[in-house]
mmCIF file of the N, C-alpha and C atoms, coordinates in Angstrom:
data_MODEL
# 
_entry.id   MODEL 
# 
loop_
_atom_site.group_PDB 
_atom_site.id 
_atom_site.type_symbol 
_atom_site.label_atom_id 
_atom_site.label_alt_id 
_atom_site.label_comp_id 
_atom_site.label_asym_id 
_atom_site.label_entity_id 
_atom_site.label_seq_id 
_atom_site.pdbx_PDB_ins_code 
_atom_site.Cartn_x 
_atom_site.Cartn_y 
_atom_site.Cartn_z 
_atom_site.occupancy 
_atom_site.B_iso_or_equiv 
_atom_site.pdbx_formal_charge 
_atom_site.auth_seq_id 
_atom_site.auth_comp_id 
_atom_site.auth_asym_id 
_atom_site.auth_atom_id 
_atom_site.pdbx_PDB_model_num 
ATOM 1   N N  . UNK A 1 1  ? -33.609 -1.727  -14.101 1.00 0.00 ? 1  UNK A N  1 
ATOM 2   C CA . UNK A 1 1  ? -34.014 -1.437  -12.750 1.00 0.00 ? 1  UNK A CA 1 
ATOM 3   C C  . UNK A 1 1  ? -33.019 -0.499  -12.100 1.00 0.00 ? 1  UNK A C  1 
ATOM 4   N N  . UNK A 1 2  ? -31.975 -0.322  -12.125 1.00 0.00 ? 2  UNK A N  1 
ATOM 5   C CA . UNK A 1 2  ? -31.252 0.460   -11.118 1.00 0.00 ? 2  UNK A CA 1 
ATOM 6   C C  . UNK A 1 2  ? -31.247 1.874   -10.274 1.00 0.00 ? 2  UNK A C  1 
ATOM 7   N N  . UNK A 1 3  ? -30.351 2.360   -9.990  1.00 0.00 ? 3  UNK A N  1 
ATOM 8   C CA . UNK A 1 3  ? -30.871 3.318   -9.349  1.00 0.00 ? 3  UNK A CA 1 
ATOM 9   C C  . UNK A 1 3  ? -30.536 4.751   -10.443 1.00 0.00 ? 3  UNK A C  1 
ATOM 10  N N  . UNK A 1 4  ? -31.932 5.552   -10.812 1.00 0.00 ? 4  UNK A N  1 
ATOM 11  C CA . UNK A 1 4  ? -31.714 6.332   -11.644 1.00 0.00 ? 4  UNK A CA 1 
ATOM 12  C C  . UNK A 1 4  ? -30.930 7.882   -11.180 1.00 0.00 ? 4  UNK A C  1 
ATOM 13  N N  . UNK A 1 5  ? -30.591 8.983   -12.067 1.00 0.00 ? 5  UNK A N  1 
ATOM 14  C CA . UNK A 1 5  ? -29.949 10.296  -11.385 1.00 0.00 ? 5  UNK A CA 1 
ATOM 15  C C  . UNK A 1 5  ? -30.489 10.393  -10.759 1.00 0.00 ? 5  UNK A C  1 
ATOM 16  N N  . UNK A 1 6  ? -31.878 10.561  -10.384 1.00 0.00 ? 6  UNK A N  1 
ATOM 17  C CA . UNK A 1 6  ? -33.058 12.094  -9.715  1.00 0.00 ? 6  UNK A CA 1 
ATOM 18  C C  . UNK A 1 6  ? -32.752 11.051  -8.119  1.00 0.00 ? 6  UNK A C  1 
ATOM 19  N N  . UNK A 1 7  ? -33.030 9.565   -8.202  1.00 0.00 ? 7  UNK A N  1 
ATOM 20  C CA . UNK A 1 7  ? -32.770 8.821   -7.230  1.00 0.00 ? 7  UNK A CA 1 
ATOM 21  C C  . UNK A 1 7  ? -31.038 9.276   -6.110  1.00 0.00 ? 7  UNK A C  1 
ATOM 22  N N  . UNK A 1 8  ? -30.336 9.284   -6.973  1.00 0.00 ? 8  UNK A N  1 
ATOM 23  C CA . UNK A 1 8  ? -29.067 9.831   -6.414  1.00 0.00 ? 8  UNK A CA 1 
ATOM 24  C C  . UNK A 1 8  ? -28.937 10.996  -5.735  1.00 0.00 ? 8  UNK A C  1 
ATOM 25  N N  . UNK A 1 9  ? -29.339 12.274  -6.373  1.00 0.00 ? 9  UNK A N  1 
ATOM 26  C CA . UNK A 1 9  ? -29.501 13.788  -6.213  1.00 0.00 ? 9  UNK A CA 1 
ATOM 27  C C  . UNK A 1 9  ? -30.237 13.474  -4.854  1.00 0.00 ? 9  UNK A C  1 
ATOM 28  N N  . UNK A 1 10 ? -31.607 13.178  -4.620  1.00 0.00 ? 10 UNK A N  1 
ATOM 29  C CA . UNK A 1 10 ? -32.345 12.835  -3.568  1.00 0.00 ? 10 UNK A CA 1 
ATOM 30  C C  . UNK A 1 10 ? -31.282 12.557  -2.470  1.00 0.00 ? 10 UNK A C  1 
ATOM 31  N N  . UNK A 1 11 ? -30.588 11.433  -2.449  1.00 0.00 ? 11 UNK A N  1 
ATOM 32  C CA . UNK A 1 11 ? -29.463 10.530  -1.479  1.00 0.00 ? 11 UNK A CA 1 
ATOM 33  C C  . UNK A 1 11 ? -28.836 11.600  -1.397  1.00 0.00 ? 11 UNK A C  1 
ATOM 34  N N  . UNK A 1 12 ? -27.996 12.107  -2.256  1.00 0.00 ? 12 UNK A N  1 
ATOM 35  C CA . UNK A 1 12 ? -27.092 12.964  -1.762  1.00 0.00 ? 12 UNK A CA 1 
ATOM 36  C C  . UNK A 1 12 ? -27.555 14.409  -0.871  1.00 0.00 ? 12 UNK A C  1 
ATOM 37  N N  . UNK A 1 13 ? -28.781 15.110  -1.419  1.00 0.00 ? 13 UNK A N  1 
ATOM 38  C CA . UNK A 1 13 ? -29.212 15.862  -0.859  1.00 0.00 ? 13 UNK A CA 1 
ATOM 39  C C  . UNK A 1 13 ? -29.765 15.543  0.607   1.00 0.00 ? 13 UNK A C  1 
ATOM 40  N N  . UNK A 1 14 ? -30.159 14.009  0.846   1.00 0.00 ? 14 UNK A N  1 
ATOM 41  C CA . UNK A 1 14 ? -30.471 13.647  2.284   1.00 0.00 ? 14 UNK A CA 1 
ATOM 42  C C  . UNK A 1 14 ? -28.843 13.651  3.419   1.00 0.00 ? 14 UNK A C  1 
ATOM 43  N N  . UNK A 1 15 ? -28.080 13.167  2.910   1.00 0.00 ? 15 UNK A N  1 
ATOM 44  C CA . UNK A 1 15 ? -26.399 13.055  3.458   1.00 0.00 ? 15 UNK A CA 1 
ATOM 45  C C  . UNK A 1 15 ? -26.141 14.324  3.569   1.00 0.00 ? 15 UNK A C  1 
ATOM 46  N N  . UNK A 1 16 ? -25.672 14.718  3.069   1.00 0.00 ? 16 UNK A N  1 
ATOM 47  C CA . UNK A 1 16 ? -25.642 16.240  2.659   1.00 0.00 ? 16 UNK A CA 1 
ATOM 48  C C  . UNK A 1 16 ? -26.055 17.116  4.093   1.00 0.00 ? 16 UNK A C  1 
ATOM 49  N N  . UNK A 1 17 ? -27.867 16.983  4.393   1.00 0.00 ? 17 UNK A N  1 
ATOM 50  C CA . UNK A 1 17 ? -28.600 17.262  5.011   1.00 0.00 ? 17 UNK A CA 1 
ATOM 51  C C  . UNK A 1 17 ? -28.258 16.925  6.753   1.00 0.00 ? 17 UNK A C  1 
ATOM 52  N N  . UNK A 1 18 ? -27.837 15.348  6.467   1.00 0.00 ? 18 UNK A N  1 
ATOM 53  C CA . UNK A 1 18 ? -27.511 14.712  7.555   1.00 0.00 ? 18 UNK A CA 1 
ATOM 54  C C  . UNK A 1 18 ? -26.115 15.396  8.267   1.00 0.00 ? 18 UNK A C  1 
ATOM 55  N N  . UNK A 1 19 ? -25.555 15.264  7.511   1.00 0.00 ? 19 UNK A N  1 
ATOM 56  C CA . UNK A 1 19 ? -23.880 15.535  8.000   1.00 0.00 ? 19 UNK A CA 1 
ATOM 57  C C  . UNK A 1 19 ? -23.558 16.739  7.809   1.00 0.00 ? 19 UNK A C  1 
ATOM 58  N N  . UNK A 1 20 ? -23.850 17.727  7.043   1.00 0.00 ? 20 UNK A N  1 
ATOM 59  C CA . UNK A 1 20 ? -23.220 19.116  6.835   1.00 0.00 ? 20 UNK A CA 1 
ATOM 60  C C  . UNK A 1 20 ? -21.667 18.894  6.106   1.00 0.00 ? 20 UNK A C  1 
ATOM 61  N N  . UNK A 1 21 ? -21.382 19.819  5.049   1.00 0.00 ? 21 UNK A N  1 
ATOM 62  C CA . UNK A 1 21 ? -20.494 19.680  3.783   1.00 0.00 ? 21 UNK A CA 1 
ATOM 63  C C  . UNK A 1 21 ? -19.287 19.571  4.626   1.00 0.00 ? 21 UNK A C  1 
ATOM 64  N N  . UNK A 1 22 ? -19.222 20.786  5.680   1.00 0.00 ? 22 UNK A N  1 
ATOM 65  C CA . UNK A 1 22 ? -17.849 20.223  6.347   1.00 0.00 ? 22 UNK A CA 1 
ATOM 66  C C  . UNK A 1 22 ? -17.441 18.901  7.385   1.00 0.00 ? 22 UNK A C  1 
ATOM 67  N N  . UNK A 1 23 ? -18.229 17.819  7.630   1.00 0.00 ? 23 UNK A N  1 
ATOM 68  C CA . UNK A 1 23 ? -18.006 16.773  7.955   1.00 0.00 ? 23 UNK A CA 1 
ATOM 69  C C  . UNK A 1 23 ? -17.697 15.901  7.250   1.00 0.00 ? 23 UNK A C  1 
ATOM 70  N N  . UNK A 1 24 ? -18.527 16.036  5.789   1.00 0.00 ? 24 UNK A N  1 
ATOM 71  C CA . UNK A 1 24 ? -18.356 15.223  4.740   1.00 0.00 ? 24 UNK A CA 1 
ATOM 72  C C  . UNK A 1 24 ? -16.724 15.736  4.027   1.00 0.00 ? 24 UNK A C  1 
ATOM 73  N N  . UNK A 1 25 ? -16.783 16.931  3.954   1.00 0.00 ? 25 UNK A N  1 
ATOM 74  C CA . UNK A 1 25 ? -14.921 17.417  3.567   1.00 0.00 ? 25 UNK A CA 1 
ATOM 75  C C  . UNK A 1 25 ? -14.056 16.625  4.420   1.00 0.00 ? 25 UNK A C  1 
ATOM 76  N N  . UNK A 1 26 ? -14.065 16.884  5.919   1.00 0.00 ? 26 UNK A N  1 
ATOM 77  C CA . UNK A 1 26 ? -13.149 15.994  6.922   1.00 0.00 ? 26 UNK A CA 1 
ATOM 78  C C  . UNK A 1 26 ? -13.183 14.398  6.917   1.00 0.00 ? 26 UNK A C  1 
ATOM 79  N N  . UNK A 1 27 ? -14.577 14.171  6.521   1.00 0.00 ? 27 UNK A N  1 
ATOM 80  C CA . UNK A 1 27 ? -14.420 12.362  6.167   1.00 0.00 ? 27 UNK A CA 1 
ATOM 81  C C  . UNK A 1 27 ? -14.020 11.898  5.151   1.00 0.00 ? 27 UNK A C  1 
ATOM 82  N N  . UNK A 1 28 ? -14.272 12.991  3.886   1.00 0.00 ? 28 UNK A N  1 
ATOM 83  C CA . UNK A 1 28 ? -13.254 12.392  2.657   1.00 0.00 ? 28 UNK A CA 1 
ATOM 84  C C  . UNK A 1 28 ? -11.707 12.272  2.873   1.00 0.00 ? 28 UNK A C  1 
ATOM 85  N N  . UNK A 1 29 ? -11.406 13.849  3.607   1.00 0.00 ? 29 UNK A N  1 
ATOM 86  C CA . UNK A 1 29 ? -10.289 13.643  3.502   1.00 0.00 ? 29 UNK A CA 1 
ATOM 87  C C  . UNK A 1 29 ? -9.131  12.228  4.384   1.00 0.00 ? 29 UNK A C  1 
ATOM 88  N N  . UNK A 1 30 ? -10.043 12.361  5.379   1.00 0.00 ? 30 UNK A N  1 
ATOM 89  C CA . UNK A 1 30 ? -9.840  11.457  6.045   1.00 0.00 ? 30 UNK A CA 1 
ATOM 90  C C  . UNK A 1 30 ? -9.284  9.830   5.703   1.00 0.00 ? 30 UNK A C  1 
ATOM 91  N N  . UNK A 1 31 ? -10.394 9.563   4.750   1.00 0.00 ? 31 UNK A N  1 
ATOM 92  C CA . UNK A 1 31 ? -10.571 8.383   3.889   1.00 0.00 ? 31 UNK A CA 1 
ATOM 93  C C  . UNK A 1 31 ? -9.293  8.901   3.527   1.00 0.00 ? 31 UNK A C  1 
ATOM 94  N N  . UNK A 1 32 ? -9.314  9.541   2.422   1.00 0.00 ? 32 UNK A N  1 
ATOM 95  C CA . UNK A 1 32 ? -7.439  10.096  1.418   1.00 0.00 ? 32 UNK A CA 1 
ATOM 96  C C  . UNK A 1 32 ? -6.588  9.902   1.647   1.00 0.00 ? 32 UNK A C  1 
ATOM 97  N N  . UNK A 1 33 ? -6.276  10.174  3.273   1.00 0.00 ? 33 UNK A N  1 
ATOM 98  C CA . UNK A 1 33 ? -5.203  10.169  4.076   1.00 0.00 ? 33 UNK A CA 1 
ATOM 99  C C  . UNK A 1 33 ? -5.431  8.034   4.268   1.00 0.00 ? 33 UNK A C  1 
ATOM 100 N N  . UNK A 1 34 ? -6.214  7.675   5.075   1.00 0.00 ? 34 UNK A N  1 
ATOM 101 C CA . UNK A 1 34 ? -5.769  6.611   5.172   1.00 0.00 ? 34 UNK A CA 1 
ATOM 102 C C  . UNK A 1 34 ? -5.648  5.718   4.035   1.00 0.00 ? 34 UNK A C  1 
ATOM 103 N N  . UNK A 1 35 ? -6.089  5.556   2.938   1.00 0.00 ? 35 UNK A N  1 
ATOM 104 C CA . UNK A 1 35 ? -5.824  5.212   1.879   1.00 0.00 ? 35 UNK A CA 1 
ATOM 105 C C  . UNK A 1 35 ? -4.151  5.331   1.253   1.00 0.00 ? 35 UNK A C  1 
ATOM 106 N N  . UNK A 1 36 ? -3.811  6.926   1.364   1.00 0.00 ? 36 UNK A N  1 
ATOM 107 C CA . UNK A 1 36 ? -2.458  6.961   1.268   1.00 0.00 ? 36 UNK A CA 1 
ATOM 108 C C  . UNK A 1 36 ? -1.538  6.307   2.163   1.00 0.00 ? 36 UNK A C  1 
ATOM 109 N N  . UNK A 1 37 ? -1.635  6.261   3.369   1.00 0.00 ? 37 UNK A N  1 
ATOM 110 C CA . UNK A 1 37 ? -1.067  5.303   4.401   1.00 0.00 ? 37 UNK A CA 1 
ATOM 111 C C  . UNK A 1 37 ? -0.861  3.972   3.886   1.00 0.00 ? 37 UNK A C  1 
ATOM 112 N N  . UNK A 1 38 ? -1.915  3.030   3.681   1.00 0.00 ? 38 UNK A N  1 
ATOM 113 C CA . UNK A 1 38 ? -2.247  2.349   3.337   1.00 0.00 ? 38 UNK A CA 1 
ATOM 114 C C  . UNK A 1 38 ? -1.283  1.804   1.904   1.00 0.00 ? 38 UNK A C  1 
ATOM 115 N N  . UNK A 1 39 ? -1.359  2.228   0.793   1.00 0.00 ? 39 UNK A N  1 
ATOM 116 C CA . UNK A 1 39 ? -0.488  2.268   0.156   1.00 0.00 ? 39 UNK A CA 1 
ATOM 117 C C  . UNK A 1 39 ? 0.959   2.635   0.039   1.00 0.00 ? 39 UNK A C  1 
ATOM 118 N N  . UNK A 1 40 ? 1.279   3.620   1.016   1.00 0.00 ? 40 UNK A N  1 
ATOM 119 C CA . UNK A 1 40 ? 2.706   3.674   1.328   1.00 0.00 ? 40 UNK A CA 1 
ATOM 120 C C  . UNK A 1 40 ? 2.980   2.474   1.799   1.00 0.00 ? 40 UNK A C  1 
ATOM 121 N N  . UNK A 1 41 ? 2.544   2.025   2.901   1.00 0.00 ? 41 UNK A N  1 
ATOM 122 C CA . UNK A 1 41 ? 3.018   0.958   4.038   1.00 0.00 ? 41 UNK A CA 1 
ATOM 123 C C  . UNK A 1 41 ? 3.096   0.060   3.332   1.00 0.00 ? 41 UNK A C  1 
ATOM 124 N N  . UNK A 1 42 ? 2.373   -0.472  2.087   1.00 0.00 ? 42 UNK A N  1 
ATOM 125 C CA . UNK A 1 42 ? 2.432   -1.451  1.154   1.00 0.00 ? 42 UNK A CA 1 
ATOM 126 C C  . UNK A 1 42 ? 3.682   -1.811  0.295   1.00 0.00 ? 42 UNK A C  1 
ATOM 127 N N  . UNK A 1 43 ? 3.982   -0.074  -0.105  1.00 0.00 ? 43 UNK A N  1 
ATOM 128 C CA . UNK A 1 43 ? 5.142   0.230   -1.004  1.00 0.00 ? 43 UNK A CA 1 
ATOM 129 C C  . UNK A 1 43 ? 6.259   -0.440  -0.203  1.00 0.00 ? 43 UNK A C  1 
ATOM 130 N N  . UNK A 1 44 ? 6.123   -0.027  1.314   1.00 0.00 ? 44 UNK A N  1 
ATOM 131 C CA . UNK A 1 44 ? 7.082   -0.574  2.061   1.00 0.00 ? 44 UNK A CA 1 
ATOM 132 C C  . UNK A 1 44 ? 7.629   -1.585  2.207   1.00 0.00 ? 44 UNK A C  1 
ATOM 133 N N  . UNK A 1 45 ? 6.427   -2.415  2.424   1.00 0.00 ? 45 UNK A N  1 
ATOM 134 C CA . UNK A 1 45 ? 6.850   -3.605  2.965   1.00 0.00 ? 45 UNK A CA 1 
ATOM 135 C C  . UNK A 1 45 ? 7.050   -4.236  1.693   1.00 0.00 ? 45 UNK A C  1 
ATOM 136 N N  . UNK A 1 46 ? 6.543   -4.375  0.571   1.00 0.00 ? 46 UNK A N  1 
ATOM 137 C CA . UNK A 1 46 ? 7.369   -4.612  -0.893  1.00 0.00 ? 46 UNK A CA 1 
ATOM 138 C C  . UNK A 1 46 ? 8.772   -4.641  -0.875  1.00 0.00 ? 46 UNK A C  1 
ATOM 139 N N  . UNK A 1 47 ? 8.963   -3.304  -0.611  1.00 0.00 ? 47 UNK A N  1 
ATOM 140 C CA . UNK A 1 47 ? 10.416  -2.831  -0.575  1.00 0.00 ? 47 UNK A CA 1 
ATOM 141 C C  . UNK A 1 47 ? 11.273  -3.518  -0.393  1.00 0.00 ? 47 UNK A C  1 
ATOM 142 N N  . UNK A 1 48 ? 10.902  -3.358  1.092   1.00 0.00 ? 48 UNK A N  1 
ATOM 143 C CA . UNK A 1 48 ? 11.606  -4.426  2.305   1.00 0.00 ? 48 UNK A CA 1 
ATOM 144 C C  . UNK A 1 48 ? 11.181  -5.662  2.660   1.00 0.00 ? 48 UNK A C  1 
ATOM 145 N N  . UNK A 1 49 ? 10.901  -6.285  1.650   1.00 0.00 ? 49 UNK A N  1 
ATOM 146 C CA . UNK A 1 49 ? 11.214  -8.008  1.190   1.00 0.00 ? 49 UNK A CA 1 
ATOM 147 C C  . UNK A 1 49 ? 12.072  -7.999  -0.039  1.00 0.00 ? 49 UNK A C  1 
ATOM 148 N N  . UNK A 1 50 ? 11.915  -6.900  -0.889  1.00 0.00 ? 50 UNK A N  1 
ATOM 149 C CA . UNK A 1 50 ? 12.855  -7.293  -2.318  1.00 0.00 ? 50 UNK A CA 1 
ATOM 150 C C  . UNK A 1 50 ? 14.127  -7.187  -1.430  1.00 0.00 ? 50 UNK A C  1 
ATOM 151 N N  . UNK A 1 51 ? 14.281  -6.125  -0.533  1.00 0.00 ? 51 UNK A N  1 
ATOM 152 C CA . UNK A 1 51 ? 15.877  -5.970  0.269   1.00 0.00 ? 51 UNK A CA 1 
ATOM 153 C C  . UNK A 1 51 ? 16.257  -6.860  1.065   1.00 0.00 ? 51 UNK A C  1 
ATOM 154 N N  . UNK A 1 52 ? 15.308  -7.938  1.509   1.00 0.00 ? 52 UNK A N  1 
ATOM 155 C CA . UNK A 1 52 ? 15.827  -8.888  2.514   1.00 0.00 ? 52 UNK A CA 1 
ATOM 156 C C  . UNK A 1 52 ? 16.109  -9.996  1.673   1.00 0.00 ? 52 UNK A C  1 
ATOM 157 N N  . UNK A 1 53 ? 15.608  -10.442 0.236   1.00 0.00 ? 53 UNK A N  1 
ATOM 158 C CA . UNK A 1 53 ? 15.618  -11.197 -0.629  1.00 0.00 ? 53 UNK A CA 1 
ATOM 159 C C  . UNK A 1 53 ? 17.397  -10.943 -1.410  1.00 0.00 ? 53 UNK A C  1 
ATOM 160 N N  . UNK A 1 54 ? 17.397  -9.751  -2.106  1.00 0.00 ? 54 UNK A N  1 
ATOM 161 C CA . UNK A 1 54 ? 18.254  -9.267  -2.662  1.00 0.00 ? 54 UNK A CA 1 
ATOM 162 C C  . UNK A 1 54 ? 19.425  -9.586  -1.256  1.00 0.00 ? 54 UNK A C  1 
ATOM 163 N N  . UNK A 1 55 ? 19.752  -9.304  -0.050  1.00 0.00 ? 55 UNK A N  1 
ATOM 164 C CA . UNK A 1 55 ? 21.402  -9.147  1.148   1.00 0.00 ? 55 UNK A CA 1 
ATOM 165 C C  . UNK A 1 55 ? 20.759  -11.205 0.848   1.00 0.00 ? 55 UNK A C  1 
ATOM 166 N N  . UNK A 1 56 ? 19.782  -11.981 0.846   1.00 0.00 ? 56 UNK A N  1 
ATOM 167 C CA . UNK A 1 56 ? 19.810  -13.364 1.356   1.00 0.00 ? 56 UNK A CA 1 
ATOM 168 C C  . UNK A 1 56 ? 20.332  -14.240 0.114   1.00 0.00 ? 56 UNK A C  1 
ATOM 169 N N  . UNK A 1 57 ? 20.546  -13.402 -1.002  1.00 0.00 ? 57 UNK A N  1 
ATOM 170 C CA . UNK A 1 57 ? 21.206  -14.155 -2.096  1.00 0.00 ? 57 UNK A CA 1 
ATOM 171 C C  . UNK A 1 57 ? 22.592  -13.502 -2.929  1.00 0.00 ? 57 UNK A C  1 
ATOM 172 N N  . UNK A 1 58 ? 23.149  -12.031 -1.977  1.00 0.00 ? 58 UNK A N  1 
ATOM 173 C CA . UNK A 1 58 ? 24.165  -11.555 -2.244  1.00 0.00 ? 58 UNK A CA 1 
ATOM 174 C C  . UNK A 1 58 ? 25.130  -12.850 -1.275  1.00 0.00 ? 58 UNK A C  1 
ATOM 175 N N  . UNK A 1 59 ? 24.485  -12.775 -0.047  1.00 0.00 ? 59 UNK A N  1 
ATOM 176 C CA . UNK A 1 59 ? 24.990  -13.683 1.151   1.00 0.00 ? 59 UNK A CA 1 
ATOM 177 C C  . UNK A 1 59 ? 25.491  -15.165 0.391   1.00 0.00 ? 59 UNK A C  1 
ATOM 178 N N  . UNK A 1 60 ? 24.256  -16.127 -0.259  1.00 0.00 ? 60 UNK A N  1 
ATOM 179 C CA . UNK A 1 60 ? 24.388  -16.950 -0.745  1.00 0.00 ? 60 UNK A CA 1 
ATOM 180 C C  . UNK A 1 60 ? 25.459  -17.072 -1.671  1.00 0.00 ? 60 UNK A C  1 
ATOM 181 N N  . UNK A 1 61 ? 25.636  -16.033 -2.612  1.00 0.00 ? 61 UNK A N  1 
ATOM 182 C CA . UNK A 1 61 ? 26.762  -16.193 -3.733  1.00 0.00 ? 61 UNK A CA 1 
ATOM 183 C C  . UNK A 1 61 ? 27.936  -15.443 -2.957  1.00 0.00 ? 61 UNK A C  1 
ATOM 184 N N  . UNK A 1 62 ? 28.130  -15.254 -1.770  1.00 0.00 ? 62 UNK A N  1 
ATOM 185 C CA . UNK A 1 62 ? 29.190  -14.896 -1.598  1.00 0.00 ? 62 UNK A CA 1 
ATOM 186 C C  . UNK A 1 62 ? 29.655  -16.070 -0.530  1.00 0.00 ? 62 UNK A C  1 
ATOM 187 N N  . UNK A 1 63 ? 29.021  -16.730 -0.505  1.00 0.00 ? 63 UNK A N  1 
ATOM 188 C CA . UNK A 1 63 ? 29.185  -18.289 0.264   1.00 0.00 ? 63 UNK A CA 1 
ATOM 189 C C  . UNK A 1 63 ? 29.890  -18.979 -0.639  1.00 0.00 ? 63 UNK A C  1 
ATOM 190 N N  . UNK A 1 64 ? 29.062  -19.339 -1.673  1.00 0.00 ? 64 UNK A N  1 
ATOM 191 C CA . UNK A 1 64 ? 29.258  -19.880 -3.049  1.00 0.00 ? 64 UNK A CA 1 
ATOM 192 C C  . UNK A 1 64 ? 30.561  -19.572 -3.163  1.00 0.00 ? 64 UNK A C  1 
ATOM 193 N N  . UNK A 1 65 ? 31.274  -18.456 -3.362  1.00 0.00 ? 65 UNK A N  1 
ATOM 194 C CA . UNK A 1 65 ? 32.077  -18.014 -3.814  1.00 0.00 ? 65 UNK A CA 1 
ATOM 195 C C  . UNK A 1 65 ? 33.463  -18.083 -2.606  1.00 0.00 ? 65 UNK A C  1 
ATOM 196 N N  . UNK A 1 66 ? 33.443  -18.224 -1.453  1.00 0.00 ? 66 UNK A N  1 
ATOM 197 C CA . UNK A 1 66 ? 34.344  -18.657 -0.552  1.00 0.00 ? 66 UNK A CA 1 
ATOM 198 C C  . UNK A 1 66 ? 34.153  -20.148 -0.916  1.00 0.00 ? 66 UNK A C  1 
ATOM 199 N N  . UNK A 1 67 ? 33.473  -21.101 -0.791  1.00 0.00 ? 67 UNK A N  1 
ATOM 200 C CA . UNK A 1 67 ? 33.466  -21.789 -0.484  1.00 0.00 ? 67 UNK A CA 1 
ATOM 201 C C  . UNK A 1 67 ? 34.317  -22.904 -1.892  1.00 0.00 ? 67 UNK A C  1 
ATOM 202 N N  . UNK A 1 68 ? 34.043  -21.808 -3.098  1.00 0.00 ? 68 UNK A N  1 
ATOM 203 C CA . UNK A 1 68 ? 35.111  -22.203 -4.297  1.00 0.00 ? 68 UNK A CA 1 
ATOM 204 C C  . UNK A 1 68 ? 36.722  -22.046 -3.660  1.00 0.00 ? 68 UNK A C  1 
ATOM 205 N N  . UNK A 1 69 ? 36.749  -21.022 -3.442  1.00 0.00 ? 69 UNK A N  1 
ATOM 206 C CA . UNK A 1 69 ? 38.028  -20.395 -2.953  1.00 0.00 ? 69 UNK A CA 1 
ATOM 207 C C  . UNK A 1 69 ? 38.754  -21.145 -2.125  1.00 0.00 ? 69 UNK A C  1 
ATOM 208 N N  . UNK A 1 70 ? 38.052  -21.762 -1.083  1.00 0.00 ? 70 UNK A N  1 
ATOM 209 C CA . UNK A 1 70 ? 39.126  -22.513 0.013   1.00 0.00 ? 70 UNK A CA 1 
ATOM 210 C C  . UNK A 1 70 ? 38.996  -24.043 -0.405  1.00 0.00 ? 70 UNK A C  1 
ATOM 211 N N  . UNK A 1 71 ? 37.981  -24.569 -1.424  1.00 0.00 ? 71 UNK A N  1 
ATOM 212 C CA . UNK A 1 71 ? 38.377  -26.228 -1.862  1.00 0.00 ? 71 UNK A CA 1 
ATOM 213 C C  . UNK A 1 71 ? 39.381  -25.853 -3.215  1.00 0.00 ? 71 UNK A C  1 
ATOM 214 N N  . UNK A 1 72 ? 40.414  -24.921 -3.580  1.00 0.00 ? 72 UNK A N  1 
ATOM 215 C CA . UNK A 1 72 ? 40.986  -24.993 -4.282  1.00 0.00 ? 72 UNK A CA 1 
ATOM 216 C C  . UNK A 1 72 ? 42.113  -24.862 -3.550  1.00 0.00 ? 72 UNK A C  1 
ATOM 217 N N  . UNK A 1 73 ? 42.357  -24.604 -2.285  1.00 0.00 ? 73 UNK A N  1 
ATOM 218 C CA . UNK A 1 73 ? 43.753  -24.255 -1.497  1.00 0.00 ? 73 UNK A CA 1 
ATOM 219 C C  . UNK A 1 73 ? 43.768  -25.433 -1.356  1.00 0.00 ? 73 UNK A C  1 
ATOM 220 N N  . UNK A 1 74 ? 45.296  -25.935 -0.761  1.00 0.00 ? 74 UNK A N  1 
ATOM 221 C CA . UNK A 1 74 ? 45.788  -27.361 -0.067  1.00 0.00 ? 74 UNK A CA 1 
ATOM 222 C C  . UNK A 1 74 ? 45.897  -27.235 1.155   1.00 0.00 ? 74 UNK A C  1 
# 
């Protein structure tokens, strides 16, 4: 059952019709752009949890590590 080529060509030639090529250029690109956003901001905030993770357990072992230091003084 699905939808065959000649069915598609039709659709596209109606859109096409509807919107004119340069609206459809500015809405792809459009899409592109927020998509890339989208994935940067992602990259980001990734980022910047491995970095808040990574200073919250440099912190920890450097606790660790005073805290050896002064139960060995008298």
């Amino acid at each position: 059952m699905g939808i065959s080529p000649w069915q598609l060509i039709i659709l596209l030639v109606i859109v096409v019709l509807l919107f004119g090529t340069k609206r459809l250029r500015n809405m792809g690109s459009d899409l592109g752009n927020a998509v890339k956003g989208f994935k940067k901001s992602m990259n980001d905030e990734a980022d910047n949890k491995d970095d808040k993770e990574k200073k919250k357990e440099s912190l920890q072992d450097k606790e660790q590590h005073d805290d050896s230091d002064t139960s060995g003084k008298p």
